[in-house]
ROGUSE-788387 format. One record per residue: x, y, z of N, C-alpha, C in turn. Coordinates in steps of 0.001 Angstrom, whole numbers, plus 524288, in hexadecimal, padded with zeros to 5 digits. Example, Ala and Ser with C-alpha at 12.3 -4.5 7.8 and 13.67 -1.06 7.14 Angstrom:
BEGIN
833867E9C681E788300C7EE6C81E78833907F31C81E78832327F73681BA8835667FBDC81BE4832648001E81EBE
//
This chain:
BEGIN
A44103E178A5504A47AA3E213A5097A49B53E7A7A50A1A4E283E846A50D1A51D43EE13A51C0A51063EFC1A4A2FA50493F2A3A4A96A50D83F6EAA4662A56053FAC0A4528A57343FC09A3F4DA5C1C3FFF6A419EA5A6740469A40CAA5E73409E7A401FA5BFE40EEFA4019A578441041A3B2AA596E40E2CA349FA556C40E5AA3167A51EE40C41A31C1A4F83409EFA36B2A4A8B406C9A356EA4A5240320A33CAA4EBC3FF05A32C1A50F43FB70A3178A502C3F621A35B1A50013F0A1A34D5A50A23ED54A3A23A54C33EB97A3689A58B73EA7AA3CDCA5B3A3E8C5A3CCCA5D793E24BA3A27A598E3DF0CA38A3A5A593DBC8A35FBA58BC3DBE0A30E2A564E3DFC8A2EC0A56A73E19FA27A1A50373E26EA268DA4C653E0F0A2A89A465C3E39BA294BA46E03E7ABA2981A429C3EA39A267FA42263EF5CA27FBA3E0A3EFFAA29C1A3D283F496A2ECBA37403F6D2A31DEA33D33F79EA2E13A2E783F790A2F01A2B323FB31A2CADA2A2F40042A2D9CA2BF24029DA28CFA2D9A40868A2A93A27A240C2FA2E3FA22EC4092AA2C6CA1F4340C90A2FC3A1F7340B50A33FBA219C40701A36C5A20EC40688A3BEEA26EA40898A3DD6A2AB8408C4A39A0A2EDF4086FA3EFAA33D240B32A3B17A3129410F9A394AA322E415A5A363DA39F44161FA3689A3D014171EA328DA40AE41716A3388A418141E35A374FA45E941D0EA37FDA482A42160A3B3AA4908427B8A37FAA478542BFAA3943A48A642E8EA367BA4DA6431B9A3678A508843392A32FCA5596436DBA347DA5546438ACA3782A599543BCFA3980A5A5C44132A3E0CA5B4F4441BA37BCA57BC44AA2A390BA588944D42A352DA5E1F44FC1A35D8A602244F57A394EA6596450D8A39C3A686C45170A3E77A6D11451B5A3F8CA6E5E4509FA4431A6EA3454AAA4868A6E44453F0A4C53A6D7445951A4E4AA739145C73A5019A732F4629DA4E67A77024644EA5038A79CB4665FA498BA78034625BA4677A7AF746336A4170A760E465B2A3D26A780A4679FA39CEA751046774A33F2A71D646496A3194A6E0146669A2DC3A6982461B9A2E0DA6DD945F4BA27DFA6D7545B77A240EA702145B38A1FF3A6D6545F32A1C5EA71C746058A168FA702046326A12E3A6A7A4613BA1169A67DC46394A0FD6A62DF462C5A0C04A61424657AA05CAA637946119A0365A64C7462B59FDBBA606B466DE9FBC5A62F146A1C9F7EAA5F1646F2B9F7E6A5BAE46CC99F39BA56F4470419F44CA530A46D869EF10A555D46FA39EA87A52BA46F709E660A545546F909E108A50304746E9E126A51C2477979DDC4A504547C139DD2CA50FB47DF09D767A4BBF47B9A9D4BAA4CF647BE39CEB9A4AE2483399CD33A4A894830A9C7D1A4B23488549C636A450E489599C797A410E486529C806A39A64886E9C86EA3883489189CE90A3CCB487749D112A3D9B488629D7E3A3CDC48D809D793A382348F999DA70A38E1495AE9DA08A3A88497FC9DF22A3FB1497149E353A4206496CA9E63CA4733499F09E670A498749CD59E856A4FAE49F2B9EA2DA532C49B9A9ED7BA4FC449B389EFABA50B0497959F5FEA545F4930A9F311A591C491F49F687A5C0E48FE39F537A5E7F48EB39EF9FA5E2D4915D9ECA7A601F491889E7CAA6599492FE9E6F0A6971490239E478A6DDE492159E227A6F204978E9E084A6B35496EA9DC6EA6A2A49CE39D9BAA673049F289D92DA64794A1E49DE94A5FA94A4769DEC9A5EC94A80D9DAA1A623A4ACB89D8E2A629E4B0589D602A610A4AE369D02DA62CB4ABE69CF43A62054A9139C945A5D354A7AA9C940A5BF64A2F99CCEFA56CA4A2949CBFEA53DF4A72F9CB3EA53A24AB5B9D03BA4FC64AF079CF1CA4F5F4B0F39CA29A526E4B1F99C7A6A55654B6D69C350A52BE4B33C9C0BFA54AA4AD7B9C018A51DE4AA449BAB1A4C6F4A9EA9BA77A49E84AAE49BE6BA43C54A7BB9BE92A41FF4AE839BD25A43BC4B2FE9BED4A416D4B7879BF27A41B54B9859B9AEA46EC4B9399B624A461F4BAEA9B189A45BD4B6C99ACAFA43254B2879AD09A413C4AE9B9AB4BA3B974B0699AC23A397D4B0479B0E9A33784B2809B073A33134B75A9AD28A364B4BB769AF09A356B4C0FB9ABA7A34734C0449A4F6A3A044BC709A4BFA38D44BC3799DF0A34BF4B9EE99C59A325D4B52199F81A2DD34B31E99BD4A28CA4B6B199ACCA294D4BB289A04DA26094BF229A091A24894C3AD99BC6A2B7D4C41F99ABBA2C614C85A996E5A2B554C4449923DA2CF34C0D499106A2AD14BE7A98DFFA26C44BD5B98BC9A21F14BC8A98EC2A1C324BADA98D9AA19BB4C1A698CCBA1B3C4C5C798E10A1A1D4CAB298CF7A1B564CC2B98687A20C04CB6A987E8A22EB4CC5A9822BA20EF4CA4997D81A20FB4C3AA97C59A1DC54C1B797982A17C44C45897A96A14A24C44E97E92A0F444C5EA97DF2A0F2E4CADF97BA6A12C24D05997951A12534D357978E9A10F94D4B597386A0FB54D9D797189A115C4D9C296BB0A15444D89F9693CA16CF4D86F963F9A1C804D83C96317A1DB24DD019615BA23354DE4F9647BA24264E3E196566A29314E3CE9672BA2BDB4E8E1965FFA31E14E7829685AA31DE4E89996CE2A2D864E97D9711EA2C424E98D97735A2C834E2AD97806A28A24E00F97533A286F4DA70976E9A2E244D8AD97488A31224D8AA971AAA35B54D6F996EDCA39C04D7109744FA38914DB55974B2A3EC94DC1597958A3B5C4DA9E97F98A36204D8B197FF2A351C4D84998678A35994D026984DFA357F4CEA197F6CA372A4C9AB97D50A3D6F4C76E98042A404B4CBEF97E5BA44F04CB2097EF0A47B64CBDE9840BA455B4CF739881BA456F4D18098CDCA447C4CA9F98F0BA3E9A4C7C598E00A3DF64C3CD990AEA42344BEEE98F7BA443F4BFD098B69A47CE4BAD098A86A4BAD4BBD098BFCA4D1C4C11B98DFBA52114C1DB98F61A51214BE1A995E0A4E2E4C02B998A7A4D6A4C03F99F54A4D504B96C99FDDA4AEE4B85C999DDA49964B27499BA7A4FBB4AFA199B32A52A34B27B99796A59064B0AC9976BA5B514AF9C99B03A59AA4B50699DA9A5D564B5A89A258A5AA24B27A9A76DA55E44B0EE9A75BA51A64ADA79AC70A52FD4A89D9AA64A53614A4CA9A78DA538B49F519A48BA5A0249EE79A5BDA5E894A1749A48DA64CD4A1379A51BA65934A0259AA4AA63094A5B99AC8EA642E4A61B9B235A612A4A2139B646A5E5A49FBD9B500A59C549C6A9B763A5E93496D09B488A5E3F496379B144A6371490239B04FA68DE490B69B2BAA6A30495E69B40BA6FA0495E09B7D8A6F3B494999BC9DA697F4972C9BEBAA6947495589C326A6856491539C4F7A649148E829C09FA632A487959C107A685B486269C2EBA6B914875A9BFB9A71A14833A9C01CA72DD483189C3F2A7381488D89C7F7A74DA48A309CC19A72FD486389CDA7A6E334858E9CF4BA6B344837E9D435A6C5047D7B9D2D5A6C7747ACE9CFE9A6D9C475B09CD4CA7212474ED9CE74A75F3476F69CCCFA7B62478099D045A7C004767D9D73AA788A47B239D944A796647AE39DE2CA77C6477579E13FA73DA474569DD92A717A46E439E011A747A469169DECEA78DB46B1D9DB59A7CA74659D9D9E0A78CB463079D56CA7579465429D2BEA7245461939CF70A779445FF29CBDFA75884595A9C82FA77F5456B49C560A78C045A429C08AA762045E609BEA3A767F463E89BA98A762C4663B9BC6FA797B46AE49BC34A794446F059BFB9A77FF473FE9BBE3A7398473EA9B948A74D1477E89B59CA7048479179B4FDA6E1047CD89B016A691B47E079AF07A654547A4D9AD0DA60D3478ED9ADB9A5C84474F69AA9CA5DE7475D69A679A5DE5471A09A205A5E60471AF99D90A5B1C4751E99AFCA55A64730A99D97A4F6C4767499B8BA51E947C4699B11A545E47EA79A0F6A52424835A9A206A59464879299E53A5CB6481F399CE0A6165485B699A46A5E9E48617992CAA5C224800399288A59D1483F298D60A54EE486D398D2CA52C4487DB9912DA4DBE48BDF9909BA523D492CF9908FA55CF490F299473A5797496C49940DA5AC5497A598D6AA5D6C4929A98D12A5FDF494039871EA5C3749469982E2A56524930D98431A5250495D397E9DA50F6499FF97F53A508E49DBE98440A51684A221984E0A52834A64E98296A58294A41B984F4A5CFB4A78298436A5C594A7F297E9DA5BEE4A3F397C50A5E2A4A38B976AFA5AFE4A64197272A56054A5B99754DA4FC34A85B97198A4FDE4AE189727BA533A4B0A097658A54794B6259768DA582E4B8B79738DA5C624B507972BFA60044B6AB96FCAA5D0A4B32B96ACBA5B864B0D8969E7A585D4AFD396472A55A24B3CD963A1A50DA4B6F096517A4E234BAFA963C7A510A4BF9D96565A56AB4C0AB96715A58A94C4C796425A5ACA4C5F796102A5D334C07495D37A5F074C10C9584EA5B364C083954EFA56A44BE87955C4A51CF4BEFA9516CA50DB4C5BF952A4A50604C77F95622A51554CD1D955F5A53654D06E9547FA574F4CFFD953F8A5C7B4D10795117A5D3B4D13994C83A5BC74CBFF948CBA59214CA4D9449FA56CA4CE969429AA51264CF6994658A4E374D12894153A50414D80C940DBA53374D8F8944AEA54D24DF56943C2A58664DFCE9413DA59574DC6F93FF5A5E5D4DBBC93AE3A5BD74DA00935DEA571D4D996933F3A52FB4D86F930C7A56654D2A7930B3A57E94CF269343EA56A84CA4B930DFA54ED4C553933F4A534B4C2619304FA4E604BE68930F0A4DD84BC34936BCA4D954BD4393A40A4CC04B9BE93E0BA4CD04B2AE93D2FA4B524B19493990A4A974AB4793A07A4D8A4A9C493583A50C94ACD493491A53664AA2492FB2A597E4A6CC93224A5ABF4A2E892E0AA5D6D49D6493121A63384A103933A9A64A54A56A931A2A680E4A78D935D7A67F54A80B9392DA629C4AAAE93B95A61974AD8D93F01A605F4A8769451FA5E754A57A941B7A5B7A4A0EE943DEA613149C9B946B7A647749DE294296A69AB49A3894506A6C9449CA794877A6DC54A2A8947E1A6EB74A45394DA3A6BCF4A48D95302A66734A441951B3A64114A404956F6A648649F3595965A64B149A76955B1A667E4936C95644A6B874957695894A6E8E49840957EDA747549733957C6A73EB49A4A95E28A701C49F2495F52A701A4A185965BEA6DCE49E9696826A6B2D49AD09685BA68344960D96984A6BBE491DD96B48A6FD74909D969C2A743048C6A96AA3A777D48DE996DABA79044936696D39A7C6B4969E970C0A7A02497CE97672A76FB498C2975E7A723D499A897C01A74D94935098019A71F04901C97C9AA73FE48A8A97F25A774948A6898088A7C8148A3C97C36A80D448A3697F24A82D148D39983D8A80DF4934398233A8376498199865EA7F4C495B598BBFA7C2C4955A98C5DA794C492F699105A79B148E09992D5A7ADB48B93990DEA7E3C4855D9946BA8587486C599614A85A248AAD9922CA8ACF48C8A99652A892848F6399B31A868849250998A9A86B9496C299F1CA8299494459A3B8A7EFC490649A218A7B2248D5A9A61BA7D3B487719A676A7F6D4844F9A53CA827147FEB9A5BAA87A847F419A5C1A89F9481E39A3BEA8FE9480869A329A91EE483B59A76CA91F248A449A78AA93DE48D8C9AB25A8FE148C7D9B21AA8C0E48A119B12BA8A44489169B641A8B62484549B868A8E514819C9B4C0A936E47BD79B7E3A8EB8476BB9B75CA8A62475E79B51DA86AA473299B3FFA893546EEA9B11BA8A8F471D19ACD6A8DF246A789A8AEA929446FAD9A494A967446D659A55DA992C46DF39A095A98F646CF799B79A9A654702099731A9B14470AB99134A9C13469329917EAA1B0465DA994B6AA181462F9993D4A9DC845E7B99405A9B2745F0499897A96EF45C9B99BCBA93DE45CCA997CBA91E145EE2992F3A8F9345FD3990D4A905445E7098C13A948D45C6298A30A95254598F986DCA9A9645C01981A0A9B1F460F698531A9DB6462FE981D6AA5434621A98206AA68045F3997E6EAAB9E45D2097E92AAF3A4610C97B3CAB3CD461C797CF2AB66D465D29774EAB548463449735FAB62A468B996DF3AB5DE4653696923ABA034627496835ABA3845F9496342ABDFF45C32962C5ABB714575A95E47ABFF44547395D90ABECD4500B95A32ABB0444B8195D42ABB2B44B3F9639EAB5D44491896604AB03844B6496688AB0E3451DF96481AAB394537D96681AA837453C795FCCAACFB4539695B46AABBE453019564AAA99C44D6E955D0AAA3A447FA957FFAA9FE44398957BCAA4BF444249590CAA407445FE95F12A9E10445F3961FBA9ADC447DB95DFCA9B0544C6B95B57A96E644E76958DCA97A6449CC955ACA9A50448C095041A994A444CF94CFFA9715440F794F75A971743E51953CEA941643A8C956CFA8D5743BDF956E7A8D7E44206957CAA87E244369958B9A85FE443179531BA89454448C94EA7A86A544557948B2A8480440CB9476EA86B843B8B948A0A85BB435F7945B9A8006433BE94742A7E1F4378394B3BA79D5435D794E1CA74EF43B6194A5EA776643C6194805A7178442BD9457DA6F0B43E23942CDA70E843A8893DFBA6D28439D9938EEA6A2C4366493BE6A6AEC4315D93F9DA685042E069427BA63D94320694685A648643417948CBA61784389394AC6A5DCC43B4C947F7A5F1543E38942BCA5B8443E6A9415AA57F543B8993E52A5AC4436C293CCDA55FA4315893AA5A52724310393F2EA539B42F89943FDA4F2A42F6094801A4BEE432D794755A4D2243730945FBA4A9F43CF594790A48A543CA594408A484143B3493E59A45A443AC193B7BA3F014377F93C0FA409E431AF93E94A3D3342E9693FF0A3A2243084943ACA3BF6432299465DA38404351494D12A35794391D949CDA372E43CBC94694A337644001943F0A316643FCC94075A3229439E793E5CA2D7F4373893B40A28584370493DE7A2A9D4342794273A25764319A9459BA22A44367594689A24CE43A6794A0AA223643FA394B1DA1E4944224948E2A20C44417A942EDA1E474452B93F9AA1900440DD93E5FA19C143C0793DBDA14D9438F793F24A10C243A2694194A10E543ABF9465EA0E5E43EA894A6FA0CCA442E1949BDA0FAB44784947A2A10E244BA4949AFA131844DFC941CDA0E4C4505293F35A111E44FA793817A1364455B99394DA15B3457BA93D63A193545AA493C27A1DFF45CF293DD3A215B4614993AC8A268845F8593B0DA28944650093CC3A2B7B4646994072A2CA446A1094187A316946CF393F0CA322E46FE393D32A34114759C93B3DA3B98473FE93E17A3D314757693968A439C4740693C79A4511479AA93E72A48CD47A5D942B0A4AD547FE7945F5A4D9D481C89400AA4FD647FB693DCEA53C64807493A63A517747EF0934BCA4EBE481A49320AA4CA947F5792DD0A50C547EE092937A4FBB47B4E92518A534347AF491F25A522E4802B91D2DA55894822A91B46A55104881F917DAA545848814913CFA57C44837E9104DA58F84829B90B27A5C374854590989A60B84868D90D03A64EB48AE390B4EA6A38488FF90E8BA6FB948A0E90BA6A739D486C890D94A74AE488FB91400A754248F0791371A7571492219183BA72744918E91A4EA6DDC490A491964A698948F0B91CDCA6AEE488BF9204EA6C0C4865F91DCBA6CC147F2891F29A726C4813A922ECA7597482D99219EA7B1148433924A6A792F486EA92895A771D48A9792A80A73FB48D0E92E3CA713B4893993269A6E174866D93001A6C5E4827A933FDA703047D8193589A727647C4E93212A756C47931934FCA796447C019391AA7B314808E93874A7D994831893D5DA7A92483509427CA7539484FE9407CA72B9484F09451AA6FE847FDE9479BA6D4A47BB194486A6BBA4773594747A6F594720C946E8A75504737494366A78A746E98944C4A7E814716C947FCA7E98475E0948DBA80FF4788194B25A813047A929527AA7EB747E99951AAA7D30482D2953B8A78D147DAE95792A755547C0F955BFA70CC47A5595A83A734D475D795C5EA76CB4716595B7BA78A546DD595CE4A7C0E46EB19632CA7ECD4733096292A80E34750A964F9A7DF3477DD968F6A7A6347A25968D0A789A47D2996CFDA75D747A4B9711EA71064751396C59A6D504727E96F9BA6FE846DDC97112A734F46ABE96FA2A7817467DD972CBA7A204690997815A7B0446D809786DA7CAB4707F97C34A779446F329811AA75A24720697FAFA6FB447145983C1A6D1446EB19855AA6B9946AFB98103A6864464C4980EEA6BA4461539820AA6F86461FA98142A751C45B68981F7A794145D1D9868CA7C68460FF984C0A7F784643C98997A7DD6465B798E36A79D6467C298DD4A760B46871992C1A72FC465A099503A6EB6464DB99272A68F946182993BFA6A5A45BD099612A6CAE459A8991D9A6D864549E99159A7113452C59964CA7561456D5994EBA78F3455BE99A52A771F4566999F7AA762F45A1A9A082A717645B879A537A6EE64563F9A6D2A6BCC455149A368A67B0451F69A40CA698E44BCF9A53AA6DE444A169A1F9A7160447169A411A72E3446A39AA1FA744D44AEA9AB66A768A44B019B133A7209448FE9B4C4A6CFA44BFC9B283A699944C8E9B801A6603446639B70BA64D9444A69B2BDA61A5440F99B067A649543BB69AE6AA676843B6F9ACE4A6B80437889A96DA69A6438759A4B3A6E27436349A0CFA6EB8435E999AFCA68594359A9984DA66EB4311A9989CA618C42FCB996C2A5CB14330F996F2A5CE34378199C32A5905439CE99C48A5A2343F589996DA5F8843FA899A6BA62A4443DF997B5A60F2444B999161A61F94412898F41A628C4405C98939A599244245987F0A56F643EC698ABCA527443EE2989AAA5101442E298C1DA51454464398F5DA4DF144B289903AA4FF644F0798C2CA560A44EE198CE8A58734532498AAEA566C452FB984F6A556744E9A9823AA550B44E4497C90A4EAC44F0197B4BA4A6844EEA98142A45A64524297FA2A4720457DC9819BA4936458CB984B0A49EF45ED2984EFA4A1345F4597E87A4D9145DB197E36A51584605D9785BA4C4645FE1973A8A4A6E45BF197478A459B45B6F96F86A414E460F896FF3A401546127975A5A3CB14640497711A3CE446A6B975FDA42CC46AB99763EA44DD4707A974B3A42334721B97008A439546C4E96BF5A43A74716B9661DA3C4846F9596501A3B5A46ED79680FA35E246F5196580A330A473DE968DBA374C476BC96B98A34F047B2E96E2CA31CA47F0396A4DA342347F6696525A31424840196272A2E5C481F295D2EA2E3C47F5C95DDCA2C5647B5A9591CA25E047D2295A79A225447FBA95537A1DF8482759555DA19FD47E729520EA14F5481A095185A115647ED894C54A0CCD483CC94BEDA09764818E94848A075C4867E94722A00D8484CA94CF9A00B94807594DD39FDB947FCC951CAA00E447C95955729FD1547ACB958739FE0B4787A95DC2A00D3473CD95B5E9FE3847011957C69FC9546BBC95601A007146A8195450A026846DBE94FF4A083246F7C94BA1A0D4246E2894FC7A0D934720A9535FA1116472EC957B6A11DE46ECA95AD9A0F1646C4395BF1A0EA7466E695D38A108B463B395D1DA1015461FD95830A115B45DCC95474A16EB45E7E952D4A18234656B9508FA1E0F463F294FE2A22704650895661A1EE046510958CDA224D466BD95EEDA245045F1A95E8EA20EE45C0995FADA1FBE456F896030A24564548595C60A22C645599956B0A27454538B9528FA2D004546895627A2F8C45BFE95505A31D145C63957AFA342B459E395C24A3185458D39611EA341C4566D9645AA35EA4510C96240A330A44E549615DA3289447CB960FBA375D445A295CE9A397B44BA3958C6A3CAE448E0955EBA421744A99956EBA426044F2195CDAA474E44FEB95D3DA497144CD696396A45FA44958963FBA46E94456496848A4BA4441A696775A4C3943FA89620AA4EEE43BED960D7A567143C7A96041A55F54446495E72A5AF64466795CDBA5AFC447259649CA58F544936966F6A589444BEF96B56A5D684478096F2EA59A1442F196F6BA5B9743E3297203A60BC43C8A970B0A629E43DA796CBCA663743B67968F9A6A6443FB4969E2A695B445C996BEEA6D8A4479796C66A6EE44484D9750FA6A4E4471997530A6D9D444B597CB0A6F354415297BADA6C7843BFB97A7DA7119437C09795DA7671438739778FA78C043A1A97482A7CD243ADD97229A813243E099759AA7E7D440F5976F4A82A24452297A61A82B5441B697FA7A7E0943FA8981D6A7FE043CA798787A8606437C498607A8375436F798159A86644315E97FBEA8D0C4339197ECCA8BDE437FB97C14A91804380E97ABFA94D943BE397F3AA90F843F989819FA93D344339984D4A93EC4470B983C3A93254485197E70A95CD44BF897C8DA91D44504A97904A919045526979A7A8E93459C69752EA8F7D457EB970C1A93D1456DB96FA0A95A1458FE96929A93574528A965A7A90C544E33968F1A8D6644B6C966A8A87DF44B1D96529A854744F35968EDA80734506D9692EA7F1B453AB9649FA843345761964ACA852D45CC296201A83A745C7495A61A86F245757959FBA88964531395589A8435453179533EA818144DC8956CEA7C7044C779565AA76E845068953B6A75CF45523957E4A7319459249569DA74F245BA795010A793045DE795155A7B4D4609394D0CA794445C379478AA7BA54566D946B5A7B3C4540394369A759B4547094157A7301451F494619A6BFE4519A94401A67974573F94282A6A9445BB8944F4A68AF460C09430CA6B4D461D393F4BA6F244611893DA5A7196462FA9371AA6FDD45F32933A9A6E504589193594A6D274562F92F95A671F4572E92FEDA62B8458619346DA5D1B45A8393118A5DA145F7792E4AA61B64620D93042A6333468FE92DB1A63C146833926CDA67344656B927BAA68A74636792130A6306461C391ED3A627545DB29213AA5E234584C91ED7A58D545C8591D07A57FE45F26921BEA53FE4651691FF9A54944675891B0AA5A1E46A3791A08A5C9046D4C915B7A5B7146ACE91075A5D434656B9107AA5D44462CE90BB1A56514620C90B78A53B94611490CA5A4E67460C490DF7A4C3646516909C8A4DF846B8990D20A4A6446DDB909ABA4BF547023905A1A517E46E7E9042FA53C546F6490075A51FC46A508FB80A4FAB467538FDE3A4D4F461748F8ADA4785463D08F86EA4623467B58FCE6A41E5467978FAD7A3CE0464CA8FF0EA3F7B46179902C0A3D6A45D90904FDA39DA4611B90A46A3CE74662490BCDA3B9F4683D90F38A368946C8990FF3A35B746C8290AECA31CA46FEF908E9A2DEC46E6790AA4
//
């Protein structure tokens, strides 16, 4: 029985490959070139030059990224002193500049491999935008107090919300947008207009249903778990006070974390994953964020409201990838957020203004 070149017979059996092994390639022909051999992937923990896009960046990022955590863990270990104050600020600076420069170069190299995103990790553009942002946050609390005033009072507190939103934005321009990764449009952002006014009203009709769920999920929680964590934005019981927060958590944060979590993340994650996985990682990223600082007075305390926390911002989380995959568009997501953070803002206000909040 004749066989053909794959190891194949000629009338449709096939050999048994241990006795009668197919043929192996010619690694190349002679006289010519061997073919390309696609380069490996060379992520940012590669501690490598060698073949890199952007050797320089990397170095620069990984070198003053180490320095700051260095100057960092000194500074905090020190007394408090205006020696530790400024070797504080020295480390957050280096880490600015190691975390930026370390996500430009990601892009680079992501870029130069044709990846489906060509841009910075989502992870590693908001680790650099809490950074950035906690430096220029603790220099206006600095600032603050040499001007005798309050550090934590709801002014002070809404501009640092308000350098916090700006960070985001100014860093998905200069690490996604200017490094050719995804466009403003790509991202959901359409001119304004009587369609991007529609989208948001699309996103608003979806807050009070959102937060009824959110209500129920943090029924159950608190079942579990009898406690309740502390809002970023507390009720004041004062009109300027209530107008203040709604600038900043139906305003000001809609806009920034839209940007990042939906404009970015989501889209990103879309490309490389599809829609479905998009919407569900991105919307535990996003849960996972704000229970970053969420404290207790023990382990036990901390725990429990870390746990609440997550479990009841799963439901808004999901609800704002969905929406933006579905519609396309920011200014629905935008809607959405804005709506359901201004009616607990309110729903709070009236609260401890009955008395209820006490």
């Amino acid at each position: 029985m004749t066989g053909t070149d794959d190891g194949s017979p000629v009338d449709g059996r096939r050999l048994d490959p241990d006795i009668h092994p197919a043929p192996v390639p010619p690694a190349g022909v002679p006289g010519e070139p061997d073919p390309p051999i696609a380069p490996a992937r060379l992520g940012t923990g590669t501690f490598t030059i060698e073949g890199r896009a952007a050797p320089g960046l990397f170095v620069v990022g990984w070198l003053a990224t180490i320095l700051g955590i260095a100057v960092l863990i000194v500074g905090y270990a020190s007394p408090r002193s205006v020696a530790a104050s400024i070797l504080v600020v020295v480390a957050f600076t280096l880490l600015s500049i190691g975390l930026v420069v370390g996500a430009g170069g990601q892009a680079i190299e992501r870029r130069a491999r044709g990846a489906a995103y060509a841009g910075p990790s989502p992870y590693l553009l908001f680790l650099a935008s809490v950074v950035v942002s906690s430096f220029l946050g603790s220099l206006i609390g600095l600032f603050a107090r040499i001007l005798g005033v309050d550090a934590t009072s709801i002014g002070v507190t809404i501009l640092v919300l308000a350098v916090i939103q700006l960070t985001y934005l100014a860093l998905t321009r200069l690490l996604v947008v200017d490094t050719g990764a995804l466009t403003w449009t790509e991202m959901g952002f359409r001119p304004i207009g009587r369609a991007a006014f529609g989208e948001v009203g699309f996103g608003l009709a979806f807050a009070i249903p959102m937060i009824a769920v959110t209500v129920i999920v943090s029924g159950i929680a608190f079942s579990f778990f009898p406690e309740t964590p502390e809002s970023p934005l507390p009720a004041t019981g004062t009109t300027i006070g209530l107008l203040l927060n709604l600038l900043g958590g139906a305003v000001l944060v809609p806009i920034g974390e839209e940007t990042m979590f939906r404009g970015v993340t989501t889209t990103a994650w879309a490309r490389v994953y599809g829609p479905t996985r998009a919407i569900i990682q991105g919307g535990l990223f996003f849960a996972i964020v704000h229970v970053l600082q969420v404290g207790g007075t023990d382990l036990a305390e901390a725990a429990g409201l870390a746990i609440v926390a997550f479990v009841t911002r799963i439901p808004i989380a999901l609800a704002l990838g969905t929406v933006f995959l579905r519609r396309r568009s920011i200014w629905a997501s935008m809607g959405l957020h804005a709506g359901f953070n201004g009616i607990l803002l309110i729903l709070a206000e009236v609260a401890i203004r009955s008395g209820l909040g006490n």
